[in-house]
N, C-alpha and C positions, 0 to 999 in steps of 0.2 A: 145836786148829786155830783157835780163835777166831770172829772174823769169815769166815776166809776161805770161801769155798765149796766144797762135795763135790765128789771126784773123781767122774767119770762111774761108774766101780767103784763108789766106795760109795754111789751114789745107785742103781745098780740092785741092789747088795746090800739098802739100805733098804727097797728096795720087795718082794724076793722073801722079807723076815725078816718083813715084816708081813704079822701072821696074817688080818688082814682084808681084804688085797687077794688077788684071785686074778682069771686073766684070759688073754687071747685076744690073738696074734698073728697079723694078719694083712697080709702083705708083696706086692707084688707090683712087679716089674721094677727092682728097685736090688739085691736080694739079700735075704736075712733078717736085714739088719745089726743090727738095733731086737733084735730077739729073739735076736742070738747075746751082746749082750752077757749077758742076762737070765742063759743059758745057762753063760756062759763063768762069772760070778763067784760060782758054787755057789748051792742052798741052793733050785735052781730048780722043784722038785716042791713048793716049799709055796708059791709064786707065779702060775705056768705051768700052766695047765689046756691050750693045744694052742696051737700054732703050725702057720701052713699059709702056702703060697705059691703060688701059683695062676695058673699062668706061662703057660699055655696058655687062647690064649685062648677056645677051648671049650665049657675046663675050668672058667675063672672067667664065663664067661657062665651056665655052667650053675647055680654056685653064686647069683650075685648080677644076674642077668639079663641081657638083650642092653644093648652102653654102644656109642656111636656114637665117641667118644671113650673110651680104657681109663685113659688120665693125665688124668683130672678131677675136679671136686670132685664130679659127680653118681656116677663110678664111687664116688671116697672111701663117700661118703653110703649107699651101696646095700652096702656091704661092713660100714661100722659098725651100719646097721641087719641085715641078715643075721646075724651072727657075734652083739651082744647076743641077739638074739632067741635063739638056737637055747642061746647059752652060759646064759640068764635060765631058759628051760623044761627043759635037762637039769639043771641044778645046784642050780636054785633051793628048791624042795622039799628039798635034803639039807642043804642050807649057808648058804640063803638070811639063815636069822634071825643069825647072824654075818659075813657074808661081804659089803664092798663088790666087786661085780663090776667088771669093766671089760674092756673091747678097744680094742688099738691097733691103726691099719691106717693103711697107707700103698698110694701109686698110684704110682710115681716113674720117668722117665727118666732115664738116667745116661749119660757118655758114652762110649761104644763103637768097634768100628772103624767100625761104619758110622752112627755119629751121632758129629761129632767134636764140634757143641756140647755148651755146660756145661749141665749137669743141670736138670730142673726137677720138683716134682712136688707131689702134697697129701697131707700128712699129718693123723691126726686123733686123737682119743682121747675115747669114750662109757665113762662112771663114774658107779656111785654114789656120791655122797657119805656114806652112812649105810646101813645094810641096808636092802633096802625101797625105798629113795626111788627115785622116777624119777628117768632118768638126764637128766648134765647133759653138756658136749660142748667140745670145742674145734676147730677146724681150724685150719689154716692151708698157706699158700701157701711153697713152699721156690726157690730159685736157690741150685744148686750150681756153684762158681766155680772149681773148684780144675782144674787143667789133666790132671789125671792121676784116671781111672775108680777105680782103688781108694782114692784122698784123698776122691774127692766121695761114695765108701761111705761111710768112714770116718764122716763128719761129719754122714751121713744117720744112721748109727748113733746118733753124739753127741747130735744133736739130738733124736732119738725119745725117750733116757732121758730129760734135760732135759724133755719136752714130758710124758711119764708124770708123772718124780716132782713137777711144777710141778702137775697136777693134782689131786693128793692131800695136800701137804706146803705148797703156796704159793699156792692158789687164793683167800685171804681176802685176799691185798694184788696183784692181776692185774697190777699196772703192774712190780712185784718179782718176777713170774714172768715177763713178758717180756723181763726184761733179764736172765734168767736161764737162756734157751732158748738162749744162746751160749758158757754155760761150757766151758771147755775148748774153745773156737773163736775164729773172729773173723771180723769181717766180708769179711773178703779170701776164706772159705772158703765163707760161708752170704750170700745175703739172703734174706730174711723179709717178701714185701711185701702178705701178707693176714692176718689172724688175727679166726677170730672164739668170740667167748663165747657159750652157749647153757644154757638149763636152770634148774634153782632153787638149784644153788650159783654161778651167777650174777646173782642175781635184782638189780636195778638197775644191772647193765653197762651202760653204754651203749660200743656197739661202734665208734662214729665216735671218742669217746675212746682207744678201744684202736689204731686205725689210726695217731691223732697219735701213740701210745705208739711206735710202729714207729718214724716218723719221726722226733722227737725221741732218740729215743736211737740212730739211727744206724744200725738193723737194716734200714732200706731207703731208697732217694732220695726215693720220695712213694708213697703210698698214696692209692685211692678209693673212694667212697660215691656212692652213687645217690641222684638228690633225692628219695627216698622213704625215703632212710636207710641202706640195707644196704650194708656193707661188701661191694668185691668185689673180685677179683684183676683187676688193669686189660686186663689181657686179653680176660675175659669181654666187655666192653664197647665196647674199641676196637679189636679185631683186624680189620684188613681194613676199615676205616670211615673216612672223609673226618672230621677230627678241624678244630674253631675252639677257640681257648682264648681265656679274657681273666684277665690278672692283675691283683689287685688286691688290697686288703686288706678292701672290702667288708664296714667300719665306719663306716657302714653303705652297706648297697647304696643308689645315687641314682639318679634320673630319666638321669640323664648315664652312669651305669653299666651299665642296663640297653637304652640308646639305643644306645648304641655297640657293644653285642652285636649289637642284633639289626639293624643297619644291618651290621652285617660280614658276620651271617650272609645278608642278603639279597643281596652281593654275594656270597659264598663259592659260595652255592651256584646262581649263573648262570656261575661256571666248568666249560668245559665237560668236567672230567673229574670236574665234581661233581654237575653237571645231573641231575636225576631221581633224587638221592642224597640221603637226608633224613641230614647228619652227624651226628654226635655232638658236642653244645655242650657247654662247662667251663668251671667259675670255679674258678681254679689261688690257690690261696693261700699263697705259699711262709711259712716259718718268721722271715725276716727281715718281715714283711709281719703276720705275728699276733702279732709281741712287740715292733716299733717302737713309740717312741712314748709308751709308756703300759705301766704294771701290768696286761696283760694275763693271765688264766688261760684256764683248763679250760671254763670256762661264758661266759664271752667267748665262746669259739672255738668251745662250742658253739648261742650264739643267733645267730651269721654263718652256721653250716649250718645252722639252724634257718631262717633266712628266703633264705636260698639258696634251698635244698630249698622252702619255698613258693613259690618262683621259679618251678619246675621245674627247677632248673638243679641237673649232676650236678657233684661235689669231689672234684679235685685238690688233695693235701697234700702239699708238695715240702720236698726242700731249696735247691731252685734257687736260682740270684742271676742270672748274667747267661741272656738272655732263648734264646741258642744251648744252655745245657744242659736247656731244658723241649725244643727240637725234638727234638732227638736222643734225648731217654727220650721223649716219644713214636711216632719213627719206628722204634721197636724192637718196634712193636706194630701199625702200618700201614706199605702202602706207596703209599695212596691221600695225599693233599692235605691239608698242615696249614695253618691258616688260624689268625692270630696277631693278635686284636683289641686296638688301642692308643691311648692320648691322644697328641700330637704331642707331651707332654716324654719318652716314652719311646723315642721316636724321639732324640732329643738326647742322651738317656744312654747309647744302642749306639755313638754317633760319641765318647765320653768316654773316652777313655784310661787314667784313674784308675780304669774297672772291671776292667782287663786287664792288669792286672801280673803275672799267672802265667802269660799267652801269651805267647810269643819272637814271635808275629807281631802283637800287640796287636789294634786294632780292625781290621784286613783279616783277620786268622786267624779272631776271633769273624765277624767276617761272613761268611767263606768256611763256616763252620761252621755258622750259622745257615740261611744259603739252600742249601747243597748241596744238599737234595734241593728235594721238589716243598713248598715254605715262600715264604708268600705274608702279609706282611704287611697289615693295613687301617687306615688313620687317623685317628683320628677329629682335628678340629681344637682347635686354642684361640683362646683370646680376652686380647689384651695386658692388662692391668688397669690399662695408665696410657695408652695408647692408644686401648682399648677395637674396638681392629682386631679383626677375624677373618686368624688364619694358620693356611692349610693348607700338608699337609704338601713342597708344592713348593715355595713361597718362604718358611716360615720361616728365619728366621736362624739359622744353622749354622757353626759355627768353620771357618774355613780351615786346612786344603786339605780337609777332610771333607765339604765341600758338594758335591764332586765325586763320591763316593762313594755318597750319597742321589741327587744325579742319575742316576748311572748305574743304582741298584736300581732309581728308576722308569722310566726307559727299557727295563728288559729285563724287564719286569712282575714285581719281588719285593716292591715296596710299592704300594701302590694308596690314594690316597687317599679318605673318604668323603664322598660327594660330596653324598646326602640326607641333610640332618641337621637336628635342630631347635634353634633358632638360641638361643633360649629358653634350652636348657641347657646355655649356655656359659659362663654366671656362678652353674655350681654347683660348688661343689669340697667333698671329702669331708670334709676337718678341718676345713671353715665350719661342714659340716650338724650334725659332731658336736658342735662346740663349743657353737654352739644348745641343741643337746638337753643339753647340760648345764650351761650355763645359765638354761632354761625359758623361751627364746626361741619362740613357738609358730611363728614361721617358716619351723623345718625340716620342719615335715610337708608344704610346696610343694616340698623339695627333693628327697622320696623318693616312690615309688610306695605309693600308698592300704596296698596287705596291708603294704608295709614298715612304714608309721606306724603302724597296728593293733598290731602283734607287737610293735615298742617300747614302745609307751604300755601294753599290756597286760601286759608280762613287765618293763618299766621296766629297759631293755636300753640299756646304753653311757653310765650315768648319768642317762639320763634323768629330769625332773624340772621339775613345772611352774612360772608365775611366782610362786603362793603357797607353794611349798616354799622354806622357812629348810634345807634339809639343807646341809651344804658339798658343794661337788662334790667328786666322787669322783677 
């Protein structure tokens, strides 16, 4: 076989021949697809201690207690802790001193006559790594896409072997078992837009790494992290929430970066379908935006959410480019007020035609697409650097006939310009501040907020490096 990778067959054969795994199925609302492969490719009595489904909901209340929601990761969570527990205390004593345990369990909706959307659900898998050891864990977050309830079985099936054997077989390289949760699929049939690592056979995961994993390799459009760190399924977070975003690359965050947030947020939310609504703020980092530029890595991307997150501010990981594909993935999660914070050149780059070559309607199709729903852009200005004018966003200079087209968003309130702003930080721009800092220009610590300058000079973050450092820049 070579290189190539196991069939779904013989990755759950692998696991039902190894005498050291043994383990628990636990399914509820897609079928027992996970477990009939186990079933289907023999040999299932030296693997399979019990499979259950628990479809009534009761019946699974009674098992794993009252869940306010039954498709959640807290239902997940309360099924993998039930099911080890009970499989740890009847087995352990006879088998324990050989036997990695484990349970897999899923929560999943799939689509039906009376749910004709595509599927969605959490799947999960608690294992020892070693006899004995406390157990370590995986979740993750599934969208089944396939138009037909028995294909989005199928692939919930697919995916559960892949998510088992990646457990026990592929757990020492995680970024190689992510790309390996699609064998035998594709992204047309699965997205994957949470996963997280837990326990001591993950012991230095860091799980905002594991989220970019998603996103770089294509298992999902963007994945987020809470400025406290925890990966979550974006739902969790903005369902039903008056949503501001700002994009940027937030190398490093500046006085002007974090000005223009919270001047948007302070208009956003004297809208009056926003009023007495505390939203949800995001610094949306797309993937063209963490690799422009520069030899960007892993530890780049993660000292930006590293001083994000001291921000307070929660991460968006996308693969977005034009500004109408961030509204619509997140109007798939609200249907209150999205609020879209900008410097005045990205204003200029929506009216640009060279970004729209894959729409037959170019920049009227992106716009119409942009503003359909309740999307409200905020402006923040610039400043000429050979003029040294201030232009907001009604009479900057704008290509003809496009100027007509920014007139009429503000006329029917889709752009708003900001109107308090501090004048101060309109002669900061982000590749000055970097450039500085790796130069050992001590200048740029005027151009960021205090904790920003802290956490670079302290972790020596984006080259930083003072005027007595002979280092070459990086």
């Amino acid at each position: 076989m070579g290189d190539a990778p196991l069939t779904t067959q013989q990755k759950a054969l692998a696991l039902n021949l190894d005498p050291a795994t043994y383990g628990v199925f636990a399914e509820i609302g897609g079928g027992q697809e996970v477990a009939r492969w186990f079933f289907s490719v023999g040999a299932a009595a030296t693997g399979v201690a019990k499979a259950i489904s628990a479809y009534d909901m009761a019946v699974s209340d009674g098992l794993y207690g009252p869940a306010q929601h039954y498709v959640s990761r807290q239902r997940l969570e309360a099924m993998l802790e039930h099911e080890f527990a009970q499989l740890s205390q009847q087995l352990g004593p006879r088998r324990g001193d050989a036997t990695t345990f484990f349970v897999f369990a899923d929560t999943v909706a799939t689509r039906s006559y009376g749910r004709p959307a595509n599927g969605r659900g959490w799947m999960g898998v608690r294992f020892q790594a070693h006899p004995h050891d406390p157990p370590s864990e995986i979740v993750l977050h599934v969208h089944l896409l396939h138009a037909s309830a028995l294909h989005q079985k199928e692939a919930l099936g697919v995916l559960g072997v892949n998510m088992l054997y990646g457990a026990f077989y592929q757990r020492e390289t995680p970024s190689g078992l992510i790309a390996s949760l699609i064998d035998d699929l594709s992204r047309e049939r699965v997205e994957i837009d949470m996963i997280r690592f837990a326990g001591p056979a993950f012991a230095g995961i860091d799980n905002r790494l594991m989220a970019l994993q998603l996103v770089e390799r294509g298992l999902t459009d963007a994945a987020m992290f809470t400025a406290t760190g925890d990966v979550v399924q974006p739902s969790e977070v903005l369902h039903g929430k008056p949503i501001l975003v700002e994009r940027g690359s937030f190398r490093p965050a500046t006085k002007l970066t974090l000005d223009l947030l919270e001047r948007a947020r302070q208009q956003f939310v004297e809208e009056p379908e926003v009023r007495d609504q505390e939203p949800v703020v995001l610094a949306e980092m797309t993937l063209r935006s963490l690799n422009a530029g520069a030899d960007v890595g892993h530890l780049d991307f993660l000292a930006r959410a590293d001083i994000l997150g001291a921000l307070g501010l929660d991460v968006l990981i996308s693969r977005f480019e034009p500004y109408y594909q961030v509204a619509e993935y997140l109007a798939r999660y609200t249907e209150r007020p999205i609020g879209i914070a900008v410097g005045l050149p990205s204003v200029r780059q929506i009216a640009d035609e060279k970004y729209y070559a894959d729409l037959p309607g170019g920049v009227l199709e992106s716009a119409g697409r942009l503003f359909k729903r309740s999307v409200k852009m905020y402006v923040y200005p610039t400043r000429d650097p050979a003029s040294r004018q201030i232009h907001s966003v009604e009479g900057a200079p704008l290509s003809p006939p496009w100027h007509h087209l920014r007139d009429l968003l503000i006329e029917i309130g889709r752009i708003e310009p900001i109107r308090h702003y501090d004048e101060t930080y309109l002669s900061i721009h982000t590749p000055e501040a970097r450039l500085r800092i790796e130069t050992g220009d001590p200048s740029w610590e005027e151009m960021v907020p205090p904790v920003v300058a802290e956490m670079i000079k302290t972790k020596k973050l984006f080259g930083y490096r003072t005027t007595d450092d002979q280092r070459p820049v990086a």
